[in-house]
ROTOR-143715 format. One line per 5 residues: number of its first residue (from 1); for each residue x, y, z of N, C-alpha, C, CB. Coordinates in Angstrom, 2 decimals. Glycine has a CB too. Layout:
// ROTOR-143715
NUM	X Y Z X Y Z X Y Z X Y Z  ...
//
This chain:
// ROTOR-143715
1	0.85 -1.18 0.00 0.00 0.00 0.00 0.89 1.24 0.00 -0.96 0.00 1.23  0.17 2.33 -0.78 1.19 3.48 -0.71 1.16 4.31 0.07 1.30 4.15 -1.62  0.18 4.30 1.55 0.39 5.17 2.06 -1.20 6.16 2.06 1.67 5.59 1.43  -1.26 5.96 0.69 -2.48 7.02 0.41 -3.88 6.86 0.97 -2.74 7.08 -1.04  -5.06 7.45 0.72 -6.40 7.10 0.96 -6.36 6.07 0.78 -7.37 7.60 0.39
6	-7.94 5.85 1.64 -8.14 4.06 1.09 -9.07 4.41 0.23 -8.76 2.66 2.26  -10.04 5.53 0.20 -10.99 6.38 -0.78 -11.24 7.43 -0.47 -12.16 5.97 -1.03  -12.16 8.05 -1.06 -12.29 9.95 -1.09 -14.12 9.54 -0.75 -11.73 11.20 -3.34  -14.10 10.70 0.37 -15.68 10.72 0.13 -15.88 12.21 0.22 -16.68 9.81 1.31  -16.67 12.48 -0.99 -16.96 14.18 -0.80 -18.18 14.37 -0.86 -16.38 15.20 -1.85
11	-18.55 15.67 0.20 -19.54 15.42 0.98 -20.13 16.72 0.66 -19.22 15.03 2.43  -21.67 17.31 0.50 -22.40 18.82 -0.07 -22.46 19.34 1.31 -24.17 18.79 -0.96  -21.41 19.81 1.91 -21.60 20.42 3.45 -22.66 21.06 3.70 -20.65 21.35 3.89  -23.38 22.00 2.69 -24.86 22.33 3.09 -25.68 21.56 3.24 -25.46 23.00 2.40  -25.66 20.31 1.99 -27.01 19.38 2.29 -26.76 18.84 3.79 -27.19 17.94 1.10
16	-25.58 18.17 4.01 -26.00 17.77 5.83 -26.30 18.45 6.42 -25.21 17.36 6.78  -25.95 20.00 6.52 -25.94 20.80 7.48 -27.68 20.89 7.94 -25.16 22.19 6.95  -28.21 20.81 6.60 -29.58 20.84 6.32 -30.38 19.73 6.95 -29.75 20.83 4.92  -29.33 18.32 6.65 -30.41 16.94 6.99 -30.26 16.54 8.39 -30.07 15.46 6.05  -28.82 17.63 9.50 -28.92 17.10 10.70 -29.08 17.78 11.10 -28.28 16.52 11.26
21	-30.32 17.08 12.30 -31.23 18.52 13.36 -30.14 19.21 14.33 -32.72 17.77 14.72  -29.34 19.22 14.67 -28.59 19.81 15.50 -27.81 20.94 14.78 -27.78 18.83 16.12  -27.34 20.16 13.20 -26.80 21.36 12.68 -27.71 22.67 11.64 -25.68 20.73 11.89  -28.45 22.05 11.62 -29.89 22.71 11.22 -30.31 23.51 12.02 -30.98 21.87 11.07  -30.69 23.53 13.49 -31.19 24.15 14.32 -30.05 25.60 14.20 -31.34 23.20 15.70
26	-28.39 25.31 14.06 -27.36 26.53 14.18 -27.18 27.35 12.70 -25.76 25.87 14.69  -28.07 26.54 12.04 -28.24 27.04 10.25 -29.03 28.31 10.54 -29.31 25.79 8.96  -30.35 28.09 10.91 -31.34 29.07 11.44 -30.90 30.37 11.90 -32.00 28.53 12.49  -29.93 30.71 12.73 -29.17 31.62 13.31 -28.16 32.18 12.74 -28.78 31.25 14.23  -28.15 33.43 11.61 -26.97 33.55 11.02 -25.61 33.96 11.66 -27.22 34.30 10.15
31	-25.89 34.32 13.18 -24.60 34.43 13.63 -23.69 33.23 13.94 -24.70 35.14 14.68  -25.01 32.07 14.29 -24.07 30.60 14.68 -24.14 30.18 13.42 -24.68 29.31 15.87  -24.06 30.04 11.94 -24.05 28.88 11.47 -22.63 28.62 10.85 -25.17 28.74 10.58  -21.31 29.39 11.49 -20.07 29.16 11.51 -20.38 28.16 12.42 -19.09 30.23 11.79  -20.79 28.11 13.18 -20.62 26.97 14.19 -21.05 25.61 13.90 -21.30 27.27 15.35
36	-22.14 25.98 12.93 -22.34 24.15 12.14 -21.55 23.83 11.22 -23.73 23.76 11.31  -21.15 24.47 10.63 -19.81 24.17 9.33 -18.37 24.18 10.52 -19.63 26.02 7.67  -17.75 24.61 11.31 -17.01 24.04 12.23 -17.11 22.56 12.88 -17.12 24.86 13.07  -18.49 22.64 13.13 -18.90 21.08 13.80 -18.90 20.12 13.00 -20.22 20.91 14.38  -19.01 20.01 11.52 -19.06 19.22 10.57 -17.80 18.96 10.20 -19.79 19.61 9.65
41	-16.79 20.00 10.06 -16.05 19.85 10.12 -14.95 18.84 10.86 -16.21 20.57 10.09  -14.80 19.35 12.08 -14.85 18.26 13.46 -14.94 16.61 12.93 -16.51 18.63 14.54  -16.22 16.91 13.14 -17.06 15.28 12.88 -16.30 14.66 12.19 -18.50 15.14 12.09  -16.30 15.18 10.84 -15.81 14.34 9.36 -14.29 14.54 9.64 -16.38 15.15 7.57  -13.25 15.14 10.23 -12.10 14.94 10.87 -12.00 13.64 11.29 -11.94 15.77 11.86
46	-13.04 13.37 12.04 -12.14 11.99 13.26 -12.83 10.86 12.30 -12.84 11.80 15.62  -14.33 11.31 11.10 -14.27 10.00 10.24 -13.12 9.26 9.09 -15.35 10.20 9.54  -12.71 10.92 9.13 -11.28 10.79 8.29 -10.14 10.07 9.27 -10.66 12.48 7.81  -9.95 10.27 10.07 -8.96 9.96 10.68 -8.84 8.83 10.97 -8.83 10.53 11.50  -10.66 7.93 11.22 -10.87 6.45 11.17 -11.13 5.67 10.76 -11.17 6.07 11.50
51	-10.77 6.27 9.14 -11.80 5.57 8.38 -10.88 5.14 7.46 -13.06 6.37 7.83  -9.49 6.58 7.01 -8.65 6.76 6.10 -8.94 7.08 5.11 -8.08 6.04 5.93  -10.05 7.49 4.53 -10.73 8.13 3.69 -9.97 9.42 3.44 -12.05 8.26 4.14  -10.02 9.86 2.37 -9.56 11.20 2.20 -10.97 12.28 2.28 -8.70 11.26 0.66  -10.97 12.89 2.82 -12.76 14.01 2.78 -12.13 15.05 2.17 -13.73 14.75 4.58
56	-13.45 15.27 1.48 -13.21 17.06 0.06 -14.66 16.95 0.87 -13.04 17.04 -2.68  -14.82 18.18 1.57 -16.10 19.15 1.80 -15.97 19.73 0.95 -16.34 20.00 2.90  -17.40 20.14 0.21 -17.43 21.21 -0.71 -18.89 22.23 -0.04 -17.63 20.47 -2.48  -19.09 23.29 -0.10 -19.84 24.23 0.32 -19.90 25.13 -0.99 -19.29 24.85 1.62  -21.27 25.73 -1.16 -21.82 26.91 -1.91 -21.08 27.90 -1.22 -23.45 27.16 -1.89
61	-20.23 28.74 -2.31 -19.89 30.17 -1.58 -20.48 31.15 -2.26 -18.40 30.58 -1.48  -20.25 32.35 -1.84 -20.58 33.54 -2.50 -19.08 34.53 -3.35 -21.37 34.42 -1.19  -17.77 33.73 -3.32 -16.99 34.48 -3.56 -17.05 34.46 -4.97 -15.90 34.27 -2.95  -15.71 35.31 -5.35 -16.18 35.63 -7.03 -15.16 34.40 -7.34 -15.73 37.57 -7.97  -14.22 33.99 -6.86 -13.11 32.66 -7.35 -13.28 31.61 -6.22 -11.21 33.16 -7.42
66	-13.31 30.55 -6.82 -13.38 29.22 -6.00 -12.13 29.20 -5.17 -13.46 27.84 -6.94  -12.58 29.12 -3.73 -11.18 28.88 -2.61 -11.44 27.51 -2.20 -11.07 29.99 -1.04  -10.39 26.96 -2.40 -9.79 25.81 -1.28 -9.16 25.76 -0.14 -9.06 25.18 -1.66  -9.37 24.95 0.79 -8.54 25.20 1.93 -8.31 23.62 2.56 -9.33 26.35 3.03  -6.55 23.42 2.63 -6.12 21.89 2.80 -5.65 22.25 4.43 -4.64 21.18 1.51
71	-5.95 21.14 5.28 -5.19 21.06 6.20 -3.78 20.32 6.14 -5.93 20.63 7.01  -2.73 20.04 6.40 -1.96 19.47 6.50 -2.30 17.80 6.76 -1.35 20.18 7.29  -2.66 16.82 6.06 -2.60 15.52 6.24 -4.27 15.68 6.43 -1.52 14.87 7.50  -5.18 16.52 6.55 -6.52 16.60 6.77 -7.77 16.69 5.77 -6.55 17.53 7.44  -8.53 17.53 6.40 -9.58 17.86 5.43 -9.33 18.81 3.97 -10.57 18.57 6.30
76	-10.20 18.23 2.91 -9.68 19.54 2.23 -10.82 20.41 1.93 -8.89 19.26 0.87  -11.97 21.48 1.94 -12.40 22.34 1.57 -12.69 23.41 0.56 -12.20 22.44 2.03  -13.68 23.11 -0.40 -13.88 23.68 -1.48 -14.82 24.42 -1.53 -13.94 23.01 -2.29  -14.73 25.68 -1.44 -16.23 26.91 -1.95 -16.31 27.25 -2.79 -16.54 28.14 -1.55  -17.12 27.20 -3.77 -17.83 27.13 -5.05 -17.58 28.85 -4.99 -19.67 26.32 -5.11
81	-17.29 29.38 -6.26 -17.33 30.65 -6.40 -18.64 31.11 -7.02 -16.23 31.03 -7.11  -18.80 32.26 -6.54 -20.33 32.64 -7.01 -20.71 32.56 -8.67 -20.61 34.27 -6.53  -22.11 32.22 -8.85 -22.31 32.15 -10.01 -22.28 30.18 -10.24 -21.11 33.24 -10.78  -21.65 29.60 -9.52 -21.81 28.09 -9.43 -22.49 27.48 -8.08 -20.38 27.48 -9.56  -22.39 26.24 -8.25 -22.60 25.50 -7.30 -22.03 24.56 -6.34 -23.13 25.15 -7.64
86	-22.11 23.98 -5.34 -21.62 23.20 -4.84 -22.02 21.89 -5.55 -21.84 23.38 -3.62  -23.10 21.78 -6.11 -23.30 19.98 -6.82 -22.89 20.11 -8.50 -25.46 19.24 -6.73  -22.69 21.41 -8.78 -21.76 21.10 -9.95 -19.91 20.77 -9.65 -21.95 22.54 -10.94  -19.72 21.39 -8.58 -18.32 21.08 -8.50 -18.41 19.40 -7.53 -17.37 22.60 -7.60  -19.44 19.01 -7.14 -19.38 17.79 -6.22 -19.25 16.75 -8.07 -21.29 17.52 -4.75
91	-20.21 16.56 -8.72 -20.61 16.47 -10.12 -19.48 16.45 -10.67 -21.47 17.49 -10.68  -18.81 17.42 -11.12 -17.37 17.32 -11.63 -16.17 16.05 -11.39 -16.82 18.50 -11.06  -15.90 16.58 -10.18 -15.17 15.72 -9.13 -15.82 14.17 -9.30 -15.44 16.41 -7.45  -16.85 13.73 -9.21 -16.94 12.61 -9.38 -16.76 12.06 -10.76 -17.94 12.37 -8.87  -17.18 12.84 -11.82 -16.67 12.66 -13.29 -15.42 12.21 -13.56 -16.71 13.79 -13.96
96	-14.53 13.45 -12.69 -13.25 13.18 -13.49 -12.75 12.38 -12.73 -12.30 14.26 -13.82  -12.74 11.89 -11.21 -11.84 10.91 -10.35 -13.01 9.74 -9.74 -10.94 11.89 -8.91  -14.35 9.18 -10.39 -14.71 7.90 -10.08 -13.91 6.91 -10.83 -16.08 7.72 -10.30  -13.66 6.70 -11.85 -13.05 6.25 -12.93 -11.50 5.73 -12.17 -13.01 7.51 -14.18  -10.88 6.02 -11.72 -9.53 6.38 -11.16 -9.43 5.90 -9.67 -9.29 8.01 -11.25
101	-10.63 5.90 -8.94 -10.29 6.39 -7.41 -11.77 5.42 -6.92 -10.30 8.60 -7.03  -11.56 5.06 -5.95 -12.82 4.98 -4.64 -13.40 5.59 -4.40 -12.75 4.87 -3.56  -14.49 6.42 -4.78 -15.08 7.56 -4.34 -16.57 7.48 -4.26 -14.68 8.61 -5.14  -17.05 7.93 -2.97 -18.38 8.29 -2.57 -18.64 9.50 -2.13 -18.80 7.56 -1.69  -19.52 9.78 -2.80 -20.46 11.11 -2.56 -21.72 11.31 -1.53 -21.08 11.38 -3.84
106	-22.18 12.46 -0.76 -22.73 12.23 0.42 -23.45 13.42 -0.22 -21.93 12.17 1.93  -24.57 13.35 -0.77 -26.03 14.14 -0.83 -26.90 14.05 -0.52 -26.53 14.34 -1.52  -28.38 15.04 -0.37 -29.19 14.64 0.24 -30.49 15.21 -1.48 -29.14 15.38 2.09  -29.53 14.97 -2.83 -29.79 16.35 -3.35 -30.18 14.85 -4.88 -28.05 18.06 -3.37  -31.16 14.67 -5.31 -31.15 13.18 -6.46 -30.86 13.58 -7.23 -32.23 12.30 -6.95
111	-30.88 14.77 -8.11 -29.81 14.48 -9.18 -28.22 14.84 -8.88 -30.23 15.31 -10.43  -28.11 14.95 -8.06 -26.66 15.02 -7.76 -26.40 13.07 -7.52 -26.32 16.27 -6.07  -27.24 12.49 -7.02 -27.07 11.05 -6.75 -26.80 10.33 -7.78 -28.10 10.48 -6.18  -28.23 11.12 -8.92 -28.01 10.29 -10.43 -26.79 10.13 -10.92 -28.65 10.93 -11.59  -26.08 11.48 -10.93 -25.35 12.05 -12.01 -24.22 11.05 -11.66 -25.02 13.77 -12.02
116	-23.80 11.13 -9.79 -22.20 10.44 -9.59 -22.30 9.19 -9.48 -21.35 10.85 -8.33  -23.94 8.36 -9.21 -23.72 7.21 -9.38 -23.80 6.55 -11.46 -24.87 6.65 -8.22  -24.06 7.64 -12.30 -23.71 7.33 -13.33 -22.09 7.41 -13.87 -24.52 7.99 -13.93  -21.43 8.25 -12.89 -19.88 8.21 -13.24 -19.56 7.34 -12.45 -18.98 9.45 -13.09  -19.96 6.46 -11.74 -18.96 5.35 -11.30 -19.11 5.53 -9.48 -17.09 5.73 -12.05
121	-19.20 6.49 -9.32 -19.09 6.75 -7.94 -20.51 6.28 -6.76 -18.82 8.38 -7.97  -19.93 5.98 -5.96 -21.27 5.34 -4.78 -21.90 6.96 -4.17 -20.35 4.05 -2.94  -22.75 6.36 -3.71 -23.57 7.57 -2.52 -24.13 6.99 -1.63 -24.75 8.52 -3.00  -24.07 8.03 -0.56 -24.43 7.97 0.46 -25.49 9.20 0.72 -23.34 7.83 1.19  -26.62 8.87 2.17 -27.12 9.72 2.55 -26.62 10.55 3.70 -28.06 9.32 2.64
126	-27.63 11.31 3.92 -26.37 12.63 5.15 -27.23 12.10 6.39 -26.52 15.19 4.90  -28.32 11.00 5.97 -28.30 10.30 7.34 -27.31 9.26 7.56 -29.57 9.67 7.59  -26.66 8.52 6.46 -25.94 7.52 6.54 -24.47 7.67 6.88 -26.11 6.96 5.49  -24.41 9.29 6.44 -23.11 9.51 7.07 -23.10 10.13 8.45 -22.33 10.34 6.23  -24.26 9.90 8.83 -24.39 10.14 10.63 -24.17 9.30 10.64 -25.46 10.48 11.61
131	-24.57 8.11 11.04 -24.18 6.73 11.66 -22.69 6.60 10.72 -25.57 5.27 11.34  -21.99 6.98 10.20 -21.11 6.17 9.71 -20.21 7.22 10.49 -21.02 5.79 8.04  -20.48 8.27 10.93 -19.37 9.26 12.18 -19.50 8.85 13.11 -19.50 10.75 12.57  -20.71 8.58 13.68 -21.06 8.19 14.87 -20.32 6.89 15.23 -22.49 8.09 14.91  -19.96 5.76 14.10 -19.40 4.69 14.34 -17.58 5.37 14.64 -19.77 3.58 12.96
136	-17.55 6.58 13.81 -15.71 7.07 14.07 -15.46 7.53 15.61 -15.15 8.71 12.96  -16.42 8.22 15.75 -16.30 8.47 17.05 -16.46 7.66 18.34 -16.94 9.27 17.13  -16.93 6.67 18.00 -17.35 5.68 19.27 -16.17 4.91 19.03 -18.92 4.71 19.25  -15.47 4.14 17.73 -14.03 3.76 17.46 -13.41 4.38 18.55 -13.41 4.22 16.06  -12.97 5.81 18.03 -11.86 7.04 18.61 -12.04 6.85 20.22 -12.37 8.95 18.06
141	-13.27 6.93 20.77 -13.23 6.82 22.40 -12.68 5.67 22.81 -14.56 6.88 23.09  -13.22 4.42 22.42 -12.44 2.94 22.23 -11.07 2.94 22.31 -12.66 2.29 20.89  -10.49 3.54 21.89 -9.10 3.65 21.18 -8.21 4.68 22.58 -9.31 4.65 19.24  -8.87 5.61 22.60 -8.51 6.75 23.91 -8.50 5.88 25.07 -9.75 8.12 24.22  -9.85 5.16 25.55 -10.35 4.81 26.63 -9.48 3.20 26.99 -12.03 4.82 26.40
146	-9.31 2.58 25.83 -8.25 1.50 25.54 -7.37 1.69 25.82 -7.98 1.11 24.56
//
């Protein structure tokens, strides 16, 4: 093995934000809803971390050029520059690297489902990737508490 992912799962950070009540409830509030895109963040950290998955969050922005943002060995972060979308660049991404790569997509959005399970790529729901954090994190305490 080289070291690398074991797969990529990229995920419509709004649609979860949307499909989980906790982060939904801090959506509502435009001063907290840094605080649900932080928490998601978080989350999908320690699924990355237990899963070995590589995670690309992608989010709708409003800027005029698409920013990325890599952590060191971590998450990587994509905002759609204004005038696009987050499920055209999720869409893309599965186009050009299902073919190539392991990759699952996490929408809550069907033609975004159609499109990447016609390029090759799996999906998931943003309920399914609750339980599938929820399993990283109960790992991670295991592992601490071990």
């Amino acid at each position: 093995m080289d070291g690398g992912p074991s797969h990529y799962l990229i995920v419509d950070g709004h649609s979860v934000m949307h499909a989980w009540p906790e982060l939904r409830r801090a959506m509502r509030n435009s001063a907290r809803r840094h605080l649900a895109r932080l928490e998601l963040m978080r989350v999908l950290r320690v699924y990355q971390d237990m899963s070995g998955a590589q995670v690309v969050l992608v989010f709708d922005g409003t800027h005029q050029a698409r920013a990325e943002e890599r952590e060191p060995g971590g998450l990587q972060v994509i905002y759609a520059e204004a005038g696009t979308t987050a499920d055209a660049i999720i869409e893309r991404l599965a186009s050009k690297y299902a073919p190539v790569h392991p990759l699952r997509v996490v929408s809550a959005d069907g033609m975004v489902r159609e499109t990447v399970l016609a390029s090759g790529a799996d999906w998931t729901s943003p309920e399914m990737l609750r339980r599938l954090c929820e399993d990283a994190e109960e790992k991670l305490r295991g592992m601490i508490g071990g």
